[in-house]
VOFINU-976487 format. One record per atom (N, C-alpha, C): residue in three letters; x, y, z; atom name. Coordinates in steps of 0.02 Angstrom, whole numbers. Layout:
BEGIN
  code      c1      c2      c3  site
   ALA       X       Y       Z    CA
...
***
This chain:
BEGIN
  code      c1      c2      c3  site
   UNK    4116    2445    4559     N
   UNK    4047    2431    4578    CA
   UNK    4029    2465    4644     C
   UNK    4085    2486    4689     N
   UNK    4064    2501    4752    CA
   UNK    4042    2574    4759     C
   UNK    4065    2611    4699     N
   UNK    4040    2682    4691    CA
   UNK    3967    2708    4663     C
   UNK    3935    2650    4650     N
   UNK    3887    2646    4596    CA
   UNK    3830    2689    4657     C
   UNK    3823    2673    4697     N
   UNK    3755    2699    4778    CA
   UNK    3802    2774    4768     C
   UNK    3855    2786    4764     N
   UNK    3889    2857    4796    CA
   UNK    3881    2914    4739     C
   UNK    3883    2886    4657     N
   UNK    3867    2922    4580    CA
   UNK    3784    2926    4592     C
   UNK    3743    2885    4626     N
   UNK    3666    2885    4611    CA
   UNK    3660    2949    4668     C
   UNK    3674    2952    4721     N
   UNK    3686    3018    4772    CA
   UNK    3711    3073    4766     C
   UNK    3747    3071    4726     N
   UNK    3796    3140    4704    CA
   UNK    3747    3156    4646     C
   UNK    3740    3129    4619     N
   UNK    3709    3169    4523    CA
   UNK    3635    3150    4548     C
   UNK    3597    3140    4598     N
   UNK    3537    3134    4599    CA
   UNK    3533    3212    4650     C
   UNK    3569    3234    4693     N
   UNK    3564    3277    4706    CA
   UNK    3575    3330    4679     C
   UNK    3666    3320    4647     N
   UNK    3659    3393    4579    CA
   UNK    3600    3392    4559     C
   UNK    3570    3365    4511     N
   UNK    3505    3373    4478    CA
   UNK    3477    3418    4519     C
   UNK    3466    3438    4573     N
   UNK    3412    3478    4604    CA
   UNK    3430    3536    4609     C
   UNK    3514    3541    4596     N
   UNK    3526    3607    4600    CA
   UNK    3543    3670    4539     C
   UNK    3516    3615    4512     N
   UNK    3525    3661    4413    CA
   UNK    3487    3709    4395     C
   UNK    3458    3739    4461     N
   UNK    3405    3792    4441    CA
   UNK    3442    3834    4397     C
   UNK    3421    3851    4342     N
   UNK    3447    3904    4311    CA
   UNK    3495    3890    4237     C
   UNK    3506    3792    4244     N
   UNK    3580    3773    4191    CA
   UNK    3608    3753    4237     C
   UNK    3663    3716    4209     N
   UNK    3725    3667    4229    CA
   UNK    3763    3697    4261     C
   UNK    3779    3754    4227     N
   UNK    3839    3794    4298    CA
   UNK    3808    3801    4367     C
   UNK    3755    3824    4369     N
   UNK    3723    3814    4451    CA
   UNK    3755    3761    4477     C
   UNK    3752    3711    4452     N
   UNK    3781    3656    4522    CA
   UNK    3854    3646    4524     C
   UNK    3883    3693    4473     N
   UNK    3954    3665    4451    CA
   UNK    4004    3666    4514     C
   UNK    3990    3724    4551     N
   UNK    4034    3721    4620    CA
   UNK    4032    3672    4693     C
   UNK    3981    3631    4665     N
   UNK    3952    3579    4721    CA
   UNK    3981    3503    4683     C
   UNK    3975    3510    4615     N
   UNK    3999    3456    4579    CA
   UNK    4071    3449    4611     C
   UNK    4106    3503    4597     N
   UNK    4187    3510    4601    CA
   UNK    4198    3492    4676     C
   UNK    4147    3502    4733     N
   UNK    4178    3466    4782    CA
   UNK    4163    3417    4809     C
   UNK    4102    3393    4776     N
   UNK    4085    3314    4777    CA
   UNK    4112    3260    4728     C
   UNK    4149    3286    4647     N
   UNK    4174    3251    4609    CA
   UNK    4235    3250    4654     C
   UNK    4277    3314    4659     N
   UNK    4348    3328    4640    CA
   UNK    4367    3314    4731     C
   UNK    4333    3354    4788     N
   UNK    4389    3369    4828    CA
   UNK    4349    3304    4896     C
   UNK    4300    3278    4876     N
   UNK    4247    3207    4918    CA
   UNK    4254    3144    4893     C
   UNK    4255    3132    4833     N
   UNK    4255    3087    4785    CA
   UNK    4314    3043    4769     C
   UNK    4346    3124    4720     N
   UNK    4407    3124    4692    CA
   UNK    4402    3069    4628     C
   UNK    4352    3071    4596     N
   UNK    4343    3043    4545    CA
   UNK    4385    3067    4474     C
   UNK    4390    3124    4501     N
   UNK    4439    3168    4449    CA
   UNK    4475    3241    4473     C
   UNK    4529    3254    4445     N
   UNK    4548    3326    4451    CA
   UNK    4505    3389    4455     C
   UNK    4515    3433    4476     N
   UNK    4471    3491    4461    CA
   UNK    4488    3530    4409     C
   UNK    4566    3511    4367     N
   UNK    4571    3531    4280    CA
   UNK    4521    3486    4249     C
   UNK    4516    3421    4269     N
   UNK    4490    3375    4213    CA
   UNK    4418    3391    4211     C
   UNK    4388    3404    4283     N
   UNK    4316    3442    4255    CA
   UNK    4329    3515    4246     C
   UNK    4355    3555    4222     N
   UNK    4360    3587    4215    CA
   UNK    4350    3598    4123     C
   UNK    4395    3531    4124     N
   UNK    4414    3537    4022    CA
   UNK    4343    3489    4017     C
   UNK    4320    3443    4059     N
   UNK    4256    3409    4032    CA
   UNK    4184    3445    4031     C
   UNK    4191    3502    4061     N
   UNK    4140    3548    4082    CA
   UNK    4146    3586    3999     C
   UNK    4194    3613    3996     N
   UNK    4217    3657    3913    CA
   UNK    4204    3602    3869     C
   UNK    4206    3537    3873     N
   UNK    4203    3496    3806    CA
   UNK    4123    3505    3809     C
   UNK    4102    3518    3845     N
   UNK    3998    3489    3859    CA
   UNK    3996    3543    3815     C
   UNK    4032    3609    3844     N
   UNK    3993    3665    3818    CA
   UNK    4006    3666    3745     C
   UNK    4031    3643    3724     N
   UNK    4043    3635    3638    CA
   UNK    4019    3585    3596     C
   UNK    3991    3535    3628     N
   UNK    3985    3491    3600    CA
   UNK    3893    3488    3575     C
   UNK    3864    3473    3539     N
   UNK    3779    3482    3516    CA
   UNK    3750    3439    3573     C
   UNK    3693    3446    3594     N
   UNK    3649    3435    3651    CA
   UNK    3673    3472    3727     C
   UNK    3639    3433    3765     N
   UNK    3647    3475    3831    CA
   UNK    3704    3463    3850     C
   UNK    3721    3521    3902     N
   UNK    3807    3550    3929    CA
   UNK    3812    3482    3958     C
   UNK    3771    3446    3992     N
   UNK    3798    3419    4059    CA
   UNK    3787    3352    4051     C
   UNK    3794    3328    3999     N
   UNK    3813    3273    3961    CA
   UNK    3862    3255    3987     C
   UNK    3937    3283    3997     N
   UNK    3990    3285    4017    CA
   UNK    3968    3242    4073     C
   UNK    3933    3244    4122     N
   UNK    3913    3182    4161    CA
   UNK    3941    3091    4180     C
   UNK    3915    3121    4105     N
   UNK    3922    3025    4064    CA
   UNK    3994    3014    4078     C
   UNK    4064    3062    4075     N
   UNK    4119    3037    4093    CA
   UNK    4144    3040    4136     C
   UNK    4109    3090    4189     N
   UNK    4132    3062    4273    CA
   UNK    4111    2987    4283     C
   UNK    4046    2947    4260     N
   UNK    4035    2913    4280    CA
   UNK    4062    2856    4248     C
   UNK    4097    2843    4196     N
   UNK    4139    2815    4163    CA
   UNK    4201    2804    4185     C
   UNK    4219    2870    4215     N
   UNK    4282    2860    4250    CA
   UNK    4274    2835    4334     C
   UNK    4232    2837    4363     N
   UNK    4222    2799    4420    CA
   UNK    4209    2738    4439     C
   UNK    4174    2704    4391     N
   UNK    4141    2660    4380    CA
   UNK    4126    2631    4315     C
   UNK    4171    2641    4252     N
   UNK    4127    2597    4191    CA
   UNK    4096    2608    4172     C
   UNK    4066    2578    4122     N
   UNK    4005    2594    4080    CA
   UNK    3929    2606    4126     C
   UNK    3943    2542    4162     N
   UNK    3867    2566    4231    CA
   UNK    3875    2613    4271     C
   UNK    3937    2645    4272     N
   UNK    3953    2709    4320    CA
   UNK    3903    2770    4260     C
   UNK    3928    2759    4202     N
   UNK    3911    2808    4156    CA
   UNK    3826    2813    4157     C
   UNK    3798    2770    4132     N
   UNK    3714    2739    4145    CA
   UNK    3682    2781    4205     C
   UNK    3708    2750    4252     N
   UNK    3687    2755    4313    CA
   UNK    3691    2831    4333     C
   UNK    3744    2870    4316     N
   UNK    3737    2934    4321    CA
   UNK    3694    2988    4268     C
   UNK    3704    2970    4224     N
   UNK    3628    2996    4168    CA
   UNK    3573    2987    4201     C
   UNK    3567    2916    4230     N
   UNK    3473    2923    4254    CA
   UNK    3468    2950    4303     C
   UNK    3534    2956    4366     N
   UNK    3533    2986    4410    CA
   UNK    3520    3074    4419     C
   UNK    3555    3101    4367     N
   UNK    3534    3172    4352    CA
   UNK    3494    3206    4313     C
   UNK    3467    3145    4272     N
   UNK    3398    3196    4238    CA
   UNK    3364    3150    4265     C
   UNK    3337    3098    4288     N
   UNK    3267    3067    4316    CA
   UNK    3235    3130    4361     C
   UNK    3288    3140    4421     N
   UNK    3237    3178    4485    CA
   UNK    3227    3258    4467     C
   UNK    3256    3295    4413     N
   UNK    3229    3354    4383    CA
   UNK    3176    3319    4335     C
   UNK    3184    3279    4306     N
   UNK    3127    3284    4245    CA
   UNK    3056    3267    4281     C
   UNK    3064    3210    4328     N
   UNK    2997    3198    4361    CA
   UNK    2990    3262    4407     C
   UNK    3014    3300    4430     N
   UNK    2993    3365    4477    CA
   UNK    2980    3419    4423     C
   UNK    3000    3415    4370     N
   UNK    2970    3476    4297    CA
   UNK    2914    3442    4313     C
   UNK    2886    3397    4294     N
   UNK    2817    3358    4271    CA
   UNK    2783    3368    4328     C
   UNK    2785    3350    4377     N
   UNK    2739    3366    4446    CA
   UNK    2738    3432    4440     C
   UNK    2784    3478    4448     N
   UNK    2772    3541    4476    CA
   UNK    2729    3570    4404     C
   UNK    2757    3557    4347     N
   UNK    2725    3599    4289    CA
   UNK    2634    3582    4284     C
   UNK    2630    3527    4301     N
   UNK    2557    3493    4322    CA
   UNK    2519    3529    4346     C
   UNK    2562    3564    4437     N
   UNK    2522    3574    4458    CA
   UNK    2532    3651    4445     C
   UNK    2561    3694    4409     N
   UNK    2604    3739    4430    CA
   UNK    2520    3771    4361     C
   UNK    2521    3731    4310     N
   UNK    2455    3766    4254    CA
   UNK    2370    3765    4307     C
   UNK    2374    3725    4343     N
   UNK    2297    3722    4419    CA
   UNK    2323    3794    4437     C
   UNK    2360    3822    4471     N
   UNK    2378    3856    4505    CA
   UNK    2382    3927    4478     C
   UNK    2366    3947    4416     N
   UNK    2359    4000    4352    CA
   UNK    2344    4067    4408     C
   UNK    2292    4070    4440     N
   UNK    2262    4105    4494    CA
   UNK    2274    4117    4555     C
   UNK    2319    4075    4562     N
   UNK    2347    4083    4653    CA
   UNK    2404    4158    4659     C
   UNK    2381    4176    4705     N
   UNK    2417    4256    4709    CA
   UNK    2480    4244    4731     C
   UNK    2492    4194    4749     N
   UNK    2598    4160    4775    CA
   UNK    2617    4142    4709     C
   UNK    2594    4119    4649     N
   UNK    2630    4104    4591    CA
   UNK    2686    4154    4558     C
   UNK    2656    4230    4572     N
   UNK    2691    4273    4558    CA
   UNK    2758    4300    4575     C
   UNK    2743    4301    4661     N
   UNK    2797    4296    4709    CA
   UNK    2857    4241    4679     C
   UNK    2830    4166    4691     N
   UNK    2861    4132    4677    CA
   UNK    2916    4126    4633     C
   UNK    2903    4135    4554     N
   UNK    2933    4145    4491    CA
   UNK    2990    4230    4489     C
   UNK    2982    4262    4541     N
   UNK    3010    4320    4545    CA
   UNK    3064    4305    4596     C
   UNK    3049    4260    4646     N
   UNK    3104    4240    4706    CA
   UNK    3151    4189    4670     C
   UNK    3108    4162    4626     N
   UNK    3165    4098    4588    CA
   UNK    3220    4143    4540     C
   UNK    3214    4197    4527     N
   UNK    3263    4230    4474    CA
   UNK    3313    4246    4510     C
   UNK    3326    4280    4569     N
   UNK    3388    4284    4599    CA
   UNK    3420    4219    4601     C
   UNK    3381    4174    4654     N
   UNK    3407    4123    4654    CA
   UNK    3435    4080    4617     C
   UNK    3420    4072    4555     N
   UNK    3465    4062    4486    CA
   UNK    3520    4091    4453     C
   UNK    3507    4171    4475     N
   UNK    3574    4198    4432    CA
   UNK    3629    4198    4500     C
   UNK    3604    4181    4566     N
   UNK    3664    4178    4634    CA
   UNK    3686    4116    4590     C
   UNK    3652    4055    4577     N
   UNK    3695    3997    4565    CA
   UNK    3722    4022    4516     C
   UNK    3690    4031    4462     N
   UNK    3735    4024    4419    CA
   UNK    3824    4078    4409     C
   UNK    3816    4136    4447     N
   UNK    3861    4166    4468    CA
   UNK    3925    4121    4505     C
   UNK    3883    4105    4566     N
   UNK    3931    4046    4597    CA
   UNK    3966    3992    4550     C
   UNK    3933    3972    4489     N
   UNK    3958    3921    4458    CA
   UNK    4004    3944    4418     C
   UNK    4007    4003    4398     N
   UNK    4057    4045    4347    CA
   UNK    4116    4046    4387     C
   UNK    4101    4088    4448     N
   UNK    4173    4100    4465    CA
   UNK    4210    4047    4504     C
   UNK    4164    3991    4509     N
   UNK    4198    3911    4539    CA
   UNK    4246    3884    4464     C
   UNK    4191    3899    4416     N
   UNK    4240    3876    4359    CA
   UNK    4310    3936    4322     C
   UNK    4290    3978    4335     N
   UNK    4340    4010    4328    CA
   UNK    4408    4019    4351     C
   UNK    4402    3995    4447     N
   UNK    4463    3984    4462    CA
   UNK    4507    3922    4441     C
   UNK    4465    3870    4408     N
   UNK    4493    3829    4384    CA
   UNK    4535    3830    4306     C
   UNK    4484    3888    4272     N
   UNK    4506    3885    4187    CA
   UNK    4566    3935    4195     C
   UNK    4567    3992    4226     N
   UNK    4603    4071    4230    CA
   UNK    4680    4030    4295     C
   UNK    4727    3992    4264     N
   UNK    4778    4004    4288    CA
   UNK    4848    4042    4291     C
   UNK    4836    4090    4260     N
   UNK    4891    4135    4255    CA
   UNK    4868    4212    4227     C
   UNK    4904    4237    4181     N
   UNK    4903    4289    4157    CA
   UNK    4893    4270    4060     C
   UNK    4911    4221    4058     N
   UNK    4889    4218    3971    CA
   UNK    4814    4202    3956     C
   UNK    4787    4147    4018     N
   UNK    4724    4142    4045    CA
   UNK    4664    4188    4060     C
   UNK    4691    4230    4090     N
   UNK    4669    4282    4106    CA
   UNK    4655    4336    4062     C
   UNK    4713    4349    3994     N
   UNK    4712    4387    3954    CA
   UNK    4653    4361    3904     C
   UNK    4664    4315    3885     N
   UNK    4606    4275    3850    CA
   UNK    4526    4287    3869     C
   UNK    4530    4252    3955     N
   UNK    4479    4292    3973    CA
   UNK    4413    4359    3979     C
   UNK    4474    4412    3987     N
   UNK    4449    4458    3974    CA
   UNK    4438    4494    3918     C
   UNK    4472    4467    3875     N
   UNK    4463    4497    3788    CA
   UNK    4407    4449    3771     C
   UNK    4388    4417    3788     N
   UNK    4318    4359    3769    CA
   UNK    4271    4383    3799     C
   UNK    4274    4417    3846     N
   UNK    4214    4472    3875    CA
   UNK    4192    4533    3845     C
   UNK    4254    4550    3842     N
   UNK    4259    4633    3798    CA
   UNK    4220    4620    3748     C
   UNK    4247    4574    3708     N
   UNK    4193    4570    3634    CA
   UNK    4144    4562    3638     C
   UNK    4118    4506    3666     N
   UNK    4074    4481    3708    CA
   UNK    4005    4538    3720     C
   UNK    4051    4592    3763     N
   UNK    4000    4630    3767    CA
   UNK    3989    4698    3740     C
   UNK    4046    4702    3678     N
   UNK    4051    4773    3627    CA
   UNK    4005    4740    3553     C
   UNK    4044    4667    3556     N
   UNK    3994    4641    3475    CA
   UNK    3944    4606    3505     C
   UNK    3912    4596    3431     N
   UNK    3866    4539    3431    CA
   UNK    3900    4477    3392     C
   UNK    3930    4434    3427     N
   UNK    3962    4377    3401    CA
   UNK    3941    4312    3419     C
   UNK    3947    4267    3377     N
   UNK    3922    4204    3403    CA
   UNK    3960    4179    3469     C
   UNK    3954    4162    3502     N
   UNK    4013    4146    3590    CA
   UNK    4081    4072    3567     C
   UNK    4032    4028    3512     N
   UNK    4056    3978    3482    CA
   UNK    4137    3989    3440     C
   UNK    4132    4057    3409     N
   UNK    4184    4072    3356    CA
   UNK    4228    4108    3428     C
   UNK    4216    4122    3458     N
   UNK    4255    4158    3497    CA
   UNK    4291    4096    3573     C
   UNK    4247    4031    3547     N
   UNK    4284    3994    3597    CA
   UNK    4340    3952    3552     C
   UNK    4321    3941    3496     N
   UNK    4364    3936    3434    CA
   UNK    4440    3965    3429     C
   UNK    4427    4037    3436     N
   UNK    4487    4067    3427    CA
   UNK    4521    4065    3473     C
   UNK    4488    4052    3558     N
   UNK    4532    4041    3624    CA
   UNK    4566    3987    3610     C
   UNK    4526    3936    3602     N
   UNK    4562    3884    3600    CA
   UNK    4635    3877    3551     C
   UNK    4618    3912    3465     N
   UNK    4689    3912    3439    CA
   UNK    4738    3954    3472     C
   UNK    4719    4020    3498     N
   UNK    4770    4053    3520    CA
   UNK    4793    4011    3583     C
   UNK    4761    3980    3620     N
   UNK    4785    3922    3676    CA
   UNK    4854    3869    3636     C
   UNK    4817    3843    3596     N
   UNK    4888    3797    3573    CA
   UNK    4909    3803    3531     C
   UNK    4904    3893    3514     N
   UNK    4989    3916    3498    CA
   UNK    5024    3942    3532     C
   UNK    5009    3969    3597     N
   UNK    5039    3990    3657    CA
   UNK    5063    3951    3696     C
   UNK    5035    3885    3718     N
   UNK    5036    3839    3764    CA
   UNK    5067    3806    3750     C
***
């Protein structure tokens, strides 16, 4: 119960930093879950981050079991409303005012300054998660052959996390 004020602070602030998707905040998560918290390992979000991404609905669902593991079922609760309440009510205000504003000559600016700033996070969030998934050289090999294809085919990303994973635990 005593973590319950510290999950509403942590995932009420991630929330603000998802410009762009879930990996944006993922490197702020990892040191407010993992190295402030210590609610969990930085493998275990690591593999709970990969289960979101596979699983149907949004990535960051995965949420629900930091807060489970800190706190219980109200840890779990409490962190869902905590990370989509203060994005969804700031979509709604800003989108409100953002259709008034059709004409304002900063709208343009605006929407052009927000694109860096999304692909910096989300960059940052890749290679935060990466030092966590890429521990060795079989890791690594995996890695980069999931890119290669990645970016020679047109493949679904799904069948190709498929096959990491079997070649994972037949190697592993």
């Amino acid at each position: 119960m005593k973590e319950i004020p510290a999950l509403v602070r942590v995932f009420a602030y991630l929330s603000l930093l998802t410009v762009g998707g879930g990996m944006a905040a993922f490197p702020e998560m990892k040191i407010l879950t993992v190295e402030v918290h210590h609610w969990l390992t930085f493998p275990q979000l690591v593999h709970l981050y990969s289960v979101g991404q596979m699983a149907p609905g949004p990535n960051m669902m995965m949420i629900v079991a930091i807060g489970e593991w800190a706190a219980g079922i109200l840890g779990a609760i409490v962190v869902v409303i905590a990370f989509f309440g203060p994005t969804s009510l700031l979509t709604l205000l800003v989108g409100r005012l953002w259709n008034r504003l059709e004409k304002w000559p900063w709208r343009k600016s605006i929407q052009e300054g927000l694109a860096p700033v999304s692909i910096g996070l989300l960059l940052a969030g890749c290679f935060t998660f990466a030092r966590g998934a890429v521990t060795g050289l079989d890791t690594a090999t995996i890695a980069v052959g999931t890119l290669l294809i990645l970016l020679k085919y047109k493949i679904n990303p799904a069948l190709l996390v498929l096959a990491a994973a079997i070649i994972g635990a037949l190697s592993f």
